[in-house]
Structure formats: C-alpha cells, structure tokens
Backbone as a ProteinNet text record, in pm:
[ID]
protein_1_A
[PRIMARY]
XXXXXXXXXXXXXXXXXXXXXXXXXXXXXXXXXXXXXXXXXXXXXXXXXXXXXXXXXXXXXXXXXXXXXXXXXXXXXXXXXXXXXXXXXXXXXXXXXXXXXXXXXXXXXXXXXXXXXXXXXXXXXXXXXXXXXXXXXXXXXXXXXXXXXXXXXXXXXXXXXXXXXXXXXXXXXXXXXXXXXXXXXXXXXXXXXXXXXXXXXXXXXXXXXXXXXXXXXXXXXXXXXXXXXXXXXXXXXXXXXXXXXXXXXXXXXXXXXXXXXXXXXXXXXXXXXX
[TERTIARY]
613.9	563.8	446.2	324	213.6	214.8	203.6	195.8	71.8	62.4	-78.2	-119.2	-229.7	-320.5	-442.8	-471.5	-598.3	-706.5	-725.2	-865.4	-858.6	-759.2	-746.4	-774.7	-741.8	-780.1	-887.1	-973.9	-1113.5	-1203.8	-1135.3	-1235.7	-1186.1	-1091.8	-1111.2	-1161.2	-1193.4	-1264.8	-1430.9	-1469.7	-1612	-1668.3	-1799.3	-1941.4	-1978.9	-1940.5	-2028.4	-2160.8	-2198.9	-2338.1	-2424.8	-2525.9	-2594.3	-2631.2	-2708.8	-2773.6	-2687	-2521	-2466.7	-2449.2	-2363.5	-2333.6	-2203.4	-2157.9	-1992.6	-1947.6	-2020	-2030.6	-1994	-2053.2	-2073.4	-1904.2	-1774.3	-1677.2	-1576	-1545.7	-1463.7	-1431.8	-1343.4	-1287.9	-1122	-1046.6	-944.8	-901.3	-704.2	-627.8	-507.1	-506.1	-319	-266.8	-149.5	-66.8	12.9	54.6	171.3	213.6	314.1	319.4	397.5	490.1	547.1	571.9	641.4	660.9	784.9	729.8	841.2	826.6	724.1	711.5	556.8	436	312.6	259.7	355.2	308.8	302.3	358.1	356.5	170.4	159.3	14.6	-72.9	-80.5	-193.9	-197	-56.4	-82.7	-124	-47.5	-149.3	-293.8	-321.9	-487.3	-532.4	-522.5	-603.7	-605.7	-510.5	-525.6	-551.2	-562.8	-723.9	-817.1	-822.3	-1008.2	-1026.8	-937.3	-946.8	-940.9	-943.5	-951.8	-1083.2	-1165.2	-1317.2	-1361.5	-1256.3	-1310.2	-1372.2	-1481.1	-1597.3	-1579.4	-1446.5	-1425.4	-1294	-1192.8	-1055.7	-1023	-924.3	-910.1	-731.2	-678.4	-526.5	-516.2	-394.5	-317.3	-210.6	-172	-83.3	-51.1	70.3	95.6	-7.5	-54.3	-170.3	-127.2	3.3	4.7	22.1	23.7	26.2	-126.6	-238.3	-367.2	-377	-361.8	-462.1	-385.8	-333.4	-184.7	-358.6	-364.5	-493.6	-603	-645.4	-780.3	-796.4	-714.4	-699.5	-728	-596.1	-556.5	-663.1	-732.9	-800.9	-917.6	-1016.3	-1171.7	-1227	-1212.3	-1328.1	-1213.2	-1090.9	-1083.3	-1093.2	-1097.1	-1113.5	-988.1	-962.4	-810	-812.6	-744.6	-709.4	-560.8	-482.7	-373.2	-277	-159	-40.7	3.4	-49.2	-30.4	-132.1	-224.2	-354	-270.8	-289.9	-265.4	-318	-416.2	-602.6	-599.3	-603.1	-690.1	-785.6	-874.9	-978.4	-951.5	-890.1	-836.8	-928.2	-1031.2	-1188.6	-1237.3	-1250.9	-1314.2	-1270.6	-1167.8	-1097.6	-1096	-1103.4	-1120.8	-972.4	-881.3	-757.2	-638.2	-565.2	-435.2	-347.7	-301	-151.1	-99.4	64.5	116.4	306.3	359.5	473.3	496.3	465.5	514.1	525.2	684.1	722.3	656.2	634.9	596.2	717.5	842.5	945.5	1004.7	1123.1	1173.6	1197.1	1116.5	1161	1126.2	1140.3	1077.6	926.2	853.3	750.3	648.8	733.5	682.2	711	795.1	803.3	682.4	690.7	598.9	394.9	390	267.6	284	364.2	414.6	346.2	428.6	413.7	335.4	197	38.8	-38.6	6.4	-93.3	-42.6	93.1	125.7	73.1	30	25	-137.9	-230.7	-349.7	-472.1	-433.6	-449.5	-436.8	-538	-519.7	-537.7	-619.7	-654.7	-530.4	-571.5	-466.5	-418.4	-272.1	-208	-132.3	-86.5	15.1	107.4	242.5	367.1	461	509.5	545.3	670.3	753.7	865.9	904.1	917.4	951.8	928.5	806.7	766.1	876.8	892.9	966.8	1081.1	1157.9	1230.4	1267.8	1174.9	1124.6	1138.6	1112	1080.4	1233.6	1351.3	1412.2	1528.7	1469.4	1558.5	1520.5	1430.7	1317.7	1264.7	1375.6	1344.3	1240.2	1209.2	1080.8	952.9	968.3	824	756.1	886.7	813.8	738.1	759.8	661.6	542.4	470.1	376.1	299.8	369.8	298.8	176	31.4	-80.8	-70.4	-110.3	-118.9	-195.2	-124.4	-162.7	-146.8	-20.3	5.8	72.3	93.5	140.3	261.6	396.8	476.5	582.2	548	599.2	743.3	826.5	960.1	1020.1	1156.5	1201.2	1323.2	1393.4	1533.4	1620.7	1627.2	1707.2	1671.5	1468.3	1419.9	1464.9	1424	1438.9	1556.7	1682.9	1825.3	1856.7	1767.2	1751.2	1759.3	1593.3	1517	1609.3	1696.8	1713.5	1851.9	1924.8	2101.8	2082.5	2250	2271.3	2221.3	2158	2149.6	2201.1	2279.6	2294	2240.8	2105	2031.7	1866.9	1749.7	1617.4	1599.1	1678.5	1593.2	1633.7	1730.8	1795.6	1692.7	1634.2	1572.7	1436.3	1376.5	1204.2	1237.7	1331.4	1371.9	1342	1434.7	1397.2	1257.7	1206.7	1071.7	1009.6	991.5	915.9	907.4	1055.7	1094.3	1053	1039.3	1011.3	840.5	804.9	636.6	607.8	659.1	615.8	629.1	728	770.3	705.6	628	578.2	437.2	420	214.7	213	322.2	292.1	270.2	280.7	287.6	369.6	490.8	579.2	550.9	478.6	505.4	634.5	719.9	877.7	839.7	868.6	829	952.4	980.7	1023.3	992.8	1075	1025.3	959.4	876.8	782.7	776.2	697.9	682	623.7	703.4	653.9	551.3	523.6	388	444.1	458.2	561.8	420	364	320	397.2	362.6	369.8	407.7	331.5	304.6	314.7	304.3	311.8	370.3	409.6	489.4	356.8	329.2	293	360.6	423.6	483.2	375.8	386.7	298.8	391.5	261	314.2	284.6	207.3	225.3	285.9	278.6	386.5	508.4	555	668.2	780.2	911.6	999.7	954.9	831.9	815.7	763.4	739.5	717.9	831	924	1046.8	1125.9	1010.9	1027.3	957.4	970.4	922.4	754	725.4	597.8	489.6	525.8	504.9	451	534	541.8	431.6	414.6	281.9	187.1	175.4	21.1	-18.5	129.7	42.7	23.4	65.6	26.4	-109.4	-137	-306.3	-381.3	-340.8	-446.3	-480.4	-346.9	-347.9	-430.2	-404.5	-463.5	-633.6	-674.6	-819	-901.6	-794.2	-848.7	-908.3	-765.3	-794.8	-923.9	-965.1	-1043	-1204.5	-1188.6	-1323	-1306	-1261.1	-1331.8	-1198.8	-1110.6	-1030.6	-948.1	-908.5	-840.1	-678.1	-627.9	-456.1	-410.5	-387.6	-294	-384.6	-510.9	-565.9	-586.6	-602.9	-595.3	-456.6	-368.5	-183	-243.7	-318.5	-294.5	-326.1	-436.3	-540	-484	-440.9	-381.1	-227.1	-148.3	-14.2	-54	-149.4	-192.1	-202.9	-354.2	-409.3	-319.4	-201	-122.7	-28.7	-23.4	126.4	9.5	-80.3	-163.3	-206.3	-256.3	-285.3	-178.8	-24.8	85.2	107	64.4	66.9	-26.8	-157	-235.7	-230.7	-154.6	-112.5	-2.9	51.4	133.5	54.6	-69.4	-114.6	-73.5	-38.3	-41	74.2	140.9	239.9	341	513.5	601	685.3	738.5	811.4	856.7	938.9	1028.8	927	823.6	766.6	639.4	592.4	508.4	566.5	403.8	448.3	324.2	334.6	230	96	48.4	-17.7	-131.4	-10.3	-75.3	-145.3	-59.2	-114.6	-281.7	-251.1	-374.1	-489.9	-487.1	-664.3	-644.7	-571	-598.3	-626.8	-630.1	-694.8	-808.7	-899.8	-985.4	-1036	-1014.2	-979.7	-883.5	-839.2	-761.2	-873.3	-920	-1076.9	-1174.3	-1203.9	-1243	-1206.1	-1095.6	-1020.7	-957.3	-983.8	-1008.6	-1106.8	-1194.1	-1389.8	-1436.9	-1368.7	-1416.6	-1433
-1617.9	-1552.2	-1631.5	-1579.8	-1605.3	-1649	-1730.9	-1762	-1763.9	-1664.9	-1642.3	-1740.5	-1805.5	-1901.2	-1900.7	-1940	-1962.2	-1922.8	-2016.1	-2002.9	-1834	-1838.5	-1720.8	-1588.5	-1602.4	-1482	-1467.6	-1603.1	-1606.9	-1552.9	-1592	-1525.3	-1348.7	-1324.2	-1146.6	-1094.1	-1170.2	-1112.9	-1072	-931.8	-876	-939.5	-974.2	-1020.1	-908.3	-866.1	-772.2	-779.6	-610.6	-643.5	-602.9	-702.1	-678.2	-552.5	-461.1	-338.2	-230.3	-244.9	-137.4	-65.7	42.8	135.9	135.4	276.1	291	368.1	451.3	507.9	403.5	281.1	197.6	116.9	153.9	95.3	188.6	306.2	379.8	456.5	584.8	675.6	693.7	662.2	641.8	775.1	797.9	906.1	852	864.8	787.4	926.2	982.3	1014.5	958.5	959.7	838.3	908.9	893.4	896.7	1070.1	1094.8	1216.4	1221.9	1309.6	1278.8	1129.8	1103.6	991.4	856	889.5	756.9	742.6	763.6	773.9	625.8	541.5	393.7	330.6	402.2	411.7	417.4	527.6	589.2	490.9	458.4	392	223.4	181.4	7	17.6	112.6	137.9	164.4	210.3	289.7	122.2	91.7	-52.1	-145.8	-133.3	-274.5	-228.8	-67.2	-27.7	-52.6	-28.1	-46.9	-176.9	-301.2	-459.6	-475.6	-408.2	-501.1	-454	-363.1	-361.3	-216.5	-147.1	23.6	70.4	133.7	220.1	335.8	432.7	562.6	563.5	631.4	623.8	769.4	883.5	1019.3	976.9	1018.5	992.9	1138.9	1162.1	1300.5	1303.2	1394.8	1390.1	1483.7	1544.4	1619	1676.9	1813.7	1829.2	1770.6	1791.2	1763.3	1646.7	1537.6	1422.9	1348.2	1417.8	1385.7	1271.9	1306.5	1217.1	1070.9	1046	905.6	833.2	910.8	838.8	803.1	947.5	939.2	821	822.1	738.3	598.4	514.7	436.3	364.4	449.5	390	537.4	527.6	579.6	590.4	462.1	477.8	567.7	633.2	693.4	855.9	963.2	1072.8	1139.4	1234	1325.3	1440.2	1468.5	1563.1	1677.1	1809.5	1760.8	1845.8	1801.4	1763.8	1957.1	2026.6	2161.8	2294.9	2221.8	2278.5	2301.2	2375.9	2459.8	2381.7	2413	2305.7	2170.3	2125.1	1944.3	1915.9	1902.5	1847.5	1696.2	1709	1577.2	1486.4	1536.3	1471.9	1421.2	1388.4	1339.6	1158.4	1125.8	1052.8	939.6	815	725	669.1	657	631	679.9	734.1	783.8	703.7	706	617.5	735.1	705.1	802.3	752	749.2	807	675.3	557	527	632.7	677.4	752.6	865	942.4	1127.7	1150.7	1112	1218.2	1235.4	1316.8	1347.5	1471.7	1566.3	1702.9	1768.8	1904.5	2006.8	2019.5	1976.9	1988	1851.3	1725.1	1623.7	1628.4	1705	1707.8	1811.9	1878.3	1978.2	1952.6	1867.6	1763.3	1673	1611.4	1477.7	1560.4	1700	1718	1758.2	1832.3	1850.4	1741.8	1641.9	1500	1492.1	1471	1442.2	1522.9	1676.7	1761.7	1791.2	1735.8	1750.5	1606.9	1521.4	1374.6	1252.8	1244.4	1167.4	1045.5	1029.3	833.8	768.7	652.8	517.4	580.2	555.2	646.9	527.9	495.2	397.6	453.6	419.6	541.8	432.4	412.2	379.1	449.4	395.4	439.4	549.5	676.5	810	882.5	828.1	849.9	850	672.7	621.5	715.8	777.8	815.9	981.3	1011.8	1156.1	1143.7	1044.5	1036.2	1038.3	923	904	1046	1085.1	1262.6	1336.7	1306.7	1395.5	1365.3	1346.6	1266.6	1322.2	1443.1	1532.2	1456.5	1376.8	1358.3	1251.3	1184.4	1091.6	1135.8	1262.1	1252.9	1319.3	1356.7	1361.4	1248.2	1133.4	1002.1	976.7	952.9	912.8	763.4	744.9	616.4	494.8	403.6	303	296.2	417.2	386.9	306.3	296	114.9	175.7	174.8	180.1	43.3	22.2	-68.5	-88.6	-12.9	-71.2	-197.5	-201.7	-331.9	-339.1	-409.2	-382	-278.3	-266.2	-69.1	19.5	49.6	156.8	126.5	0.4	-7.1	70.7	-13.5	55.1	190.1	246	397.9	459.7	421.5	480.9	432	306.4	266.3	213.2	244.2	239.7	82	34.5	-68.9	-167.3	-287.9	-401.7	-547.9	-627.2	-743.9	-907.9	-855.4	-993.1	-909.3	-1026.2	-981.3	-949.6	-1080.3	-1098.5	-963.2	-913.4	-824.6	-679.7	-691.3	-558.2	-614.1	-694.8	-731.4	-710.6	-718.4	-673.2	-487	-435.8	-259.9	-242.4	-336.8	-306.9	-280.8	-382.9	-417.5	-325.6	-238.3	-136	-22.2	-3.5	139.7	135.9	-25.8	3.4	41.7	2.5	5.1	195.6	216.6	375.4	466.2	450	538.6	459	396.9	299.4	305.3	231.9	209.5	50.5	21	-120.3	-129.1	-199.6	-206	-327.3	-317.2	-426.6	-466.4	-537.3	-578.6	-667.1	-562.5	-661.4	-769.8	-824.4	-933	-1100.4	-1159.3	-1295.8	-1374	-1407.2	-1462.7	-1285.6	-1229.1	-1063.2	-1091.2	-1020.9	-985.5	-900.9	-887.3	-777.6	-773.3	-639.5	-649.1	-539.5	-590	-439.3	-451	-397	-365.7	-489.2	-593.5	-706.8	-787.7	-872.3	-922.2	-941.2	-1065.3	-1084.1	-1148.7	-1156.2	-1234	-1260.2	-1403.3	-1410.4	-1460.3	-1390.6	-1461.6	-1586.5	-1657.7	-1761.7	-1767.4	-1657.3	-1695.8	-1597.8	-1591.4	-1491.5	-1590.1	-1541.9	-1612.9	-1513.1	-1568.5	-1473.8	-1396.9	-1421.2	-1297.3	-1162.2	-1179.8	-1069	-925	-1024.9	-973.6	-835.4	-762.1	-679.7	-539.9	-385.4	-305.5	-312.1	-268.2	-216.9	-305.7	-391.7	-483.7	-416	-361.9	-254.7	-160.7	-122.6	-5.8	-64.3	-213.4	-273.2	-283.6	-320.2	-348.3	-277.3	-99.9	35.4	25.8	-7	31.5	-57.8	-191.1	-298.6	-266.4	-234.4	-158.5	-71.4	34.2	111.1	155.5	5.3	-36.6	-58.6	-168.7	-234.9	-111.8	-33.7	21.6	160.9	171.9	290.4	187.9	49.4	-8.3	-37	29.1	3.8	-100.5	-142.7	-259.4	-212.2	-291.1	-253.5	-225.8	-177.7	-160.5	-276.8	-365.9	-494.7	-565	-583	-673	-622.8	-471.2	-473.8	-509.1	-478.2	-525.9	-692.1	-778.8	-946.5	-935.7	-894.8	-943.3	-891	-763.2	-684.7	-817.9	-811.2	-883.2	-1049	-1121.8	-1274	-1241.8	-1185.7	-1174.5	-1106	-1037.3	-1006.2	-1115.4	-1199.7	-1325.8	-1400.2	-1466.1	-1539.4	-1509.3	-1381	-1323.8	-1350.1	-1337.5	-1418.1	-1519.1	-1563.1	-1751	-1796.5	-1724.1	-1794.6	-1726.3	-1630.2	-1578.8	-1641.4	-1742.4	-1834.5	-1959.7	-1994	-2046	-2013.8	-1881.9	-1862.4	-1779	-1710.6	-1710.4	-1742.9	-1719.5	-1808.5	-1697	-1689.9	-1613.8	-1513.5	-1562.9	-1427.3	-1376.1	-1386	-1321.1	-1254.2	-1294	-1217.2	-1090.1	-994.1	-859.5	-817.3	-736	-677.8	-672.3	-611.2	-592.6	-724.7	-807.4	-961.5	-960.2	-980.5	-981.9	-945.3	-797.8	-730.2	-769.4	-847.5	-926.9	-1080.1	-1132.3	-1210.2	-1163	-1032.4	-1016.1	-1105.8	-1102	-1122.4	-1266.7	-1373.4	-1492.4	-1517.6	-1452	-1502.2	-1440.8	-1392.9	-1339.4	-1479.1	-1525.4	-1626.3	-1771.2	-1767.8	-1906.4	-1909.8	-1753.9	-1755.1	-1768.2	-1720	-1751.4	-1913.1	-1964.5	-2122.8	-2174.5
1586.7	1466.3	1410.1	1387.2	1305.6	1194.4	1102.2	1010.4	929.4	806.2	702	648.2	655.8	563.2	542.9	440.9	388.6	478	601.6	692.5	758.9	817.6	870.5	776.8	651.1	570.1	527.7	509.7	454.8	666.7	712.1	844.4	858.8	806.3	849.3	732.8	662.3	505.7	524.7	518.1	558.8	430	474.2	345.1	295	142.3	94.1	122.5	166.9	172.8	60.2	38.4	-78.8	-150	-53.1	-101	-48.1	-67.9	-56.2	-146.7	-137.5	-276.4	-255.5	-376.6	-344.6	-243.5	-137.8	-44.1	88.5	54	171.6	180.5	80.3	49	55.3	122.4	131.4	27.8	66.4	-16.6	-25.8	-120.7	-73.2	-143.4	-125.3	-187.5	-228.6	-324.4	-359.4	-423.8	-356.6	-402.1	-443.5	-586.1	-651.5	-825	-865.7	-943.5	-997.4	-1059.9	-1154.4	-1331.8	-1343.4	-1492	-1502.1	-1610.7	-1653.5	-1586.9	-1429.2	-1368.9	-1321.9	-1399.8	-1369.3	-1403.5	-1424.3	-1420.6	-1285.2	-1159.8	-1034.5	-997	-1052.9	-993	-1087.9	-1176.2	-1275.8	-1190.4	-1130.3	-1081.1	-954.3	-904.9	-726.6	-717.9	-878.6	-832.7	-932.4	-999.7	-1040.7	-959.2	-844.3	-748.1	-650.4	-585.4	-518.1	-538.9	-638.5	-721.4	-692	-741.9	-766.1	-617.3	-537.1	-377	-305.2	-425.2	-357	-280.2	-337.5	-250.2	-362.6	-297.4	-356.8	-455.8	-415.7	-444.3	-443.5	-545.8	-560.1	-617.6	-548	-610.9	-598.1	-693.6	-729.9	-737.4	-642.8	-684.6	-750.2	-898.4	-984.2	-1058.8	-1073	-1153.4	-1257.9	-1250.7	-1371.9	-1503.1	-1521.1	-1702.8	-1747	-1626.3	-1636.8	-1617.8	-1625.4	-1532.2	-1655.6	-1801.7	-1935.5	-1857.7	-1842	-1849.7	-1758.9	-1597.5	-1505.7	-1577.5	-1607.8	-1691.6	-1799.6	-1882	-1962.8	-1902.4	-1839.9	-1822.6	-1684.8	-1628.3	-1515.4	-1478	-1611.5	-1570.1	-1475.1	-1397.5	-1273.1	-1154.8	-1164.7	-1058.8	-1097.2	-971.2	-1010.2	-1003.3	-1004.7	-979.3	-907.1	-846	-780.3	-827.8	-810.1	-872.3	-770.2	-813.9	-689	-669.5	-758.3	-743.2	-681.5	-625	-582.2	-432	-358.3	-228.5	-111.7	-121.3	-66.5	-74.9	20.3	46	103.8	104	207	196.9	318.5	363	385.6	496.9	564.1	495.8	397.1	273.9	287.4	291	251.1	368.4	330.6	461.3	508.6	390.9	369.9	293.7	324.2	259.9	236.1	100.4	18.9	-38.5	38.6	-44.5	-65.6	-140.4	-234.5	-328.4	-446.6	-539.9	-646	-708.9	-779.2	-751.8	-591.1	-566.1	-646.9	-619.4	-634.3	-475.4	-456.1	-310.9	-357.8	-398.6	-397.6	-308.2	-346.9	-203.1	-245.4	-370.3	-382.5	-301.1	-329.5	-271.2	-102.8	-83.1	82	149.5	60.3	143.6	124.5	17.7	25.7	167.8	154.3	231.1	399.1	427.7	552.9	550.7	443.9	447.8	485.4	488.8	474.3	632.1	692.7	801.2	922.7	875.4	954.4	1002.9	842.7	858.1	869.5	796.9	852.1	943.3	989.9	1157.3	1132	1028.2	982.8	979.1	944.9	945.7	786.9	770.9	656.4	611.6	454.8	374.9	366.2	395.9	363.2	285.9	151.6	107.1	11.6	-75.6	-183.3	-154.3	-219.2	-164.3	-64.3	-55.4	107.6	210.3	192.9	308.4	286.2	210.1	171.6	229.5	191.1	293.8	392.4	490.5	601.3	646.3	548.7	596.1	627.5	552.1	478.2	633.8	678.2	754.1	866.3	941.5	1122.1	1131.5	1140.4	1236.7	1177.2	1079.2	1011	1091.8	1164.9	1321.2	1358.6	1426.2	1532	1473.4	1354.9	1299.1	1259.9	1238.5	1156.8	1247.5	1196.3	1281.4	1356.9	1421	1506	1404.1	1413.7	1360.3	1171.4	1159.6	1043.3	980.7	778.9	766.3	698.8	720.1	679.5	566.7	474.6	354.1	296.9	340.5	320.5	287.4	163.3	146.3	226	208.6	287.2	241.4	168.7	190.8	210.9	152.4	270.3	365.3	444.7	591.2	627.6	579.4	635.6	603.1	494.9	517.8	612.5	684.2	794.2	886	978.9	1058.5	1055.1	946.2	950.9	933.9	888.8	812	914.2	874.3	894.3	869.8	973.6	880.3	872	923.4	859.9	890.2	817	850.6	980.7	1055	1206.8	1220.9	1216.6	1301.8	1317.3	1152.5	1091.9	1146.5	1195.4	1286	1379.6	1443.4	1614.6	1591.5	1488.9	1500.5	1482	1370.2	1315.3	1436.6	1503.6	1668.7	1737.8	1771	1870.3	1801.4	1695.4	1610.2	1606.9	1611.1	1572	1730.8	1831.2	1999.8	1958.3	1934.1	1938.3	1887.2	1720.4	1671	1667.3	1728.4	1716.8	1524.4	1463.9	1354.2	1311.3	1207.6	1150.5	1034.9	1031.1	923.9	832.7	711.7	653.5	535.7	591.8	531.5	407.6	303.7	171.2	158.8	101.3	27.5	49	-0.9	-25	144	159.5	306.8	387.2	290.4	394.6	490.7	591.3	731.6	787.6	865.7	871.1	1035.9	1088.7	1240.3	1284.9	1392.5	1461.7	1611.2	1721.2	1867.4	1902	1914.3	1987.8	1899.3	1796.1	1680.3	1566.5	1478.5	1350.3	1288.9	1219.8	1103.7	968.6	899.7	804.2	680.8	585.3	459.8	399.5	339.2	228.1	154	81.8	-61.2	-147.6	-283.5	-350.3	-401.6	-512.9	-561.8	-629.4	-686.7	-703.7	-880.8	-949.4	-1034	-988.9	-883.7	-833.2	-759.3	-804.9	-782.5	-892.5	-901.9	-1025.1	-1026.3	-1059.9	-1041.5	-1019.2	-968.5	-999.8	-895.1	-810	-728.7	-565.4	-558.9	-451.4	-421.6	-587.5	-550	-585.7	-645.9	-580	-476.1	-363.5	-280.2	-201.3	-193.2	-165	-159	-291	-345.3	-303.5	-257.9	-167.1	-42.2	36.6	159.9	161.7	76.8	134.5	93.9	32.4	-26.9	78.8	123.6	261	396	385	520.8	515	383.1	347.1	363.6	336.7	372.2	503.4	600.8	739.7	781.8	752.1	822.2	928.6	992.7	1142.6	1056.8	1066.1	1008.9	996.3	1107.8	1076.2	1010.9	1037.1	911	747.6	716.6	602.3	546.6	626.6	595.3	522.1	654.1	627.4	531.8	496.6	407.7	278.2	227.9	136.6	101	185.8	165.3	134.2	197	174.5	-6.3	-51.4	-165.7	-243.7	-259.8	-356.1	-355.3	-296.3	-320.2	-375.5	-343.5	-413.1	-565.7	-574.8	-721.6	-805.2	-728	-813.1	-870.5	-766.4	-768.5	-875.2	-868	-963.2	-1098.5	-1111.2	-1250.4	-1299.6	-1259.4	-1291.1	-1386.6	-1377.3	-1455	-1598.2	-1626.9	-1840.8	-1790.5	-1694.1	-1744.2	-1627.7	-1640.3	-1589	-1494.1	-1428.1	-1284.2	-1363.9	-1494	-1576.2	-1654.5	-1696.1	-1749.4	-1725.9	-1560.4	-1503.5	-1482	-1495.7	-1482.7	-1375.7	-1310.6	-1229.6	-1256.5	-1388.6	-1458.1	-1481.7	-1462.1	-1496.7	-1292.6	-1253	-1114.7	-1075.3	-1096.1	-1061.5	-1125.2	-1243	-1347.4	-1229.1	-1145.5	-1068.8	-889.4	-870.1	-754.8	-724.8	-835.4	-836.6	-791.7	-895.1	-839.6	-726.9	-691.8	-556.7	-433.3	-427.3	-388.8	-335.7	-450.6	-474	-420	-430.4	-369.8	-211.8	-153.8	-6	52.1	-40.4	-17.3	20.7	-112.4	-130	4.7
[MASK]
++++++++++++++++++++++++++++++++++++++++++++++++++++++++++++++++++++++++++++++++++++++++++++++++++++++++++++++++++++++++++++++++++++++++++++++++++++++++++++++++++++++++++++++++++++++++++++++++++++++++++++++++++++++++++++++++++++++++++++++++++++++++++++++++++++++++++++++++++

C-alpha cells in the first residue's frame, strides 16, 4: 500500500496557468441536497469552488433553489424537476449528499447513469441507490469514484468484519466495475484495480456530518479540471485531511465544523506548494 505525502501531492498538482479563464477549469454538476437537508448541497458546492473549478451548476429541489443562491453566488442551478439534462455540458458529475432515496432521486440517479459516460462521484444516497439497485452496476461509467464509509460499504457488499477484509472487496469490485472506491474514515483509503493508497492527514474532528460531502465536492472539482480519477481522489482526499489539520490552529477536534475546514482549503493549497 502507497502511502500519501506531501512531495507526491505537490507533483500531481497542475500550475495554474496564467491567462486562463473559468472555461479553462472545468464545469462541474452536483446533485445534492432536499428539503430539510440542503446543507448537504451548499458544503459540497463551496469546497468545489475552494478546490479551483471554473464553473459549478447544483441540482435542487426548485423551492429550495434561495438556500444555493443565497448561501453560495458564484454557483448556478439547475432544478431536480426539469425532465431535460444536457449532460455534455458538464466535465464532471457529483451526485447524492442528502438526494433523498426516493423514486424521484432514483429515477435522476438512472438519467445520469444511463446518459453520462465521464468519470462520475457517487456518494451518500447515491451509494445507497445503488445499493437498493444491483442493475445500476452495470451502467456505472468506467473509471468512476465511488466514496463510501463502512456501512455504505457493507450495504453495497454485505457485512464485513474488519477494513482489510472490506480493501480486499474494494479491489475485486474496482477490477469488476473499472471503478475507484475511496473508503472514508480515519487513514482513508483510496483502492483502484491495481492499487491502495492510504492518506495521512485528517484528524478525528472531522468525524462529524457534513465531512463527507466536502469531499464529494473536491473530487469532483478535481476530476472536472482535467485530473486522471485516482489522482483527483489523491489529491481531493490528501487536501481535505490537511485543511483539517490546519483548522486546528483556532479551533479544537470537538469543535471543528466543516465549514471551518473549507476557509482552509486554501492554505492547505499553499503548504503543498511550498
């Protein structure tokens, strides 16, 4: 198993180029977010934006659109009741913190599966769908990033009783469906075909809602600016344990909140650069 550090993340890290635009940084899509849980969709789409993509359209419930608008300007909307997608548009797909598992979110879920070929984020309800929804295998595009913690996992793949046990399926399921599982929790894993990589950084305040669909929205930042799948995974999973770490400066494990995280993307940016 590989182990994430510093050098290695500052070398798969592309040089902005000077005289680009927001065109030159991808277009991403987050589906995320319902009534009662649109704090889902507002932390996934701020720590898209904070990892450097150009263009961000969030799909959401219409009567929930002010909560986006409001809370995060620079993205646009789309809404979760429109018929129509023009998918082509889009360099990267994120989809389920707080969709919901209804028949409304399933039958999105299998629009995206059925009409989208790019590298795709399948995360929270998602995974969830999926798990509801064997057939949605053999739709998933090649080289997609599947985000599960340990009970998605044992969702999708029946009880488990230890990690190793659940990187051995990861392995056999990524050989099977050409996906990439990244296994959140404490030292996350990143499993493709041929490969483990374990992160080190991140600490246990992160151990708390809302954690999850940042790093939806890094992922799937990364993979809309041009990144190969397993490296936007590294690079996305390194810089969200770090942004932790250094939001530990003002505040303390119990009282970090996500929120706090995502104003340190930035500097953690920075301190892979150095």
């Amino acid at each position: 198993m590989l182990v994430l550090h510093e050098p290695h993340i500052n070398s798969l890290l592309k040089t902005r180029e000077i005289h680009s635009n927001k065109s030159s940084h991808g277009h991403a899509l987050l589906l995320a977010g319902n009534t009662g849980r649109m704090g889902a969709a507002v932390i996934a789409s701020r720590a898209c934006l904070r990892s450097g993509l150009g263009l961000l359209t969030v799909c959401v419930p219409k009567e929930e659109r002010a909560i986006v608008q409001i809370s995060v300007p620079e993205a646009m909307l789309i809404f979760r009741e429109e018929v129509y997608f023009d998918f082509g548009k889009y360099s990267a797909i994120g989809i389920g913190p707080a969709m919901e598992t209804d028949e409304e979110a399933k039958q999105k879920m299998e629009l995206v599966l059925s009409r989208y070929t790019k590298p795709l984020v399948i995360d929270a309800d998602a995974l969830t769908l999926l798990a509801e929804n064997p057939e949605f295998a053999l739709k998933l595009p090649a080289n997609c990033i599947l985000t599960p913690h340990q009970g998605e996992f044992d969702r999708l793949f029946g009880q488990h009783d230890s990690q190793e046990q659940r990187w051995k399926t990861a392995q056999r399921k990524a050989q099977e469906w050409k996906a990439i599982f990244v296994m959140k929790g404490p030292n996350t894993v990143i499993v493709t075909a041929t490969q483990m990589f374990q992160n080190t950084t991140g600490n246990a305040g992160l151990a708390k809602g809302g954690s999850g669909d940042a790093l939806t929205g890094m992922i799937c930042s990364f993979l809309a600016q041009g990144y190969e799948p397993d490296v936007a995974a590294q690079i996305a999973v390194y810089l969200h344990g770090l942004a932790a770490d250094l939001a530990l400066e003002k505040q303390s494990m119990e009282s970090l909140m996500i929120t706090d995280v995502i104003e340190y993307i930035g500097p953690a940016f920075d301190l892979v650069r150095d």
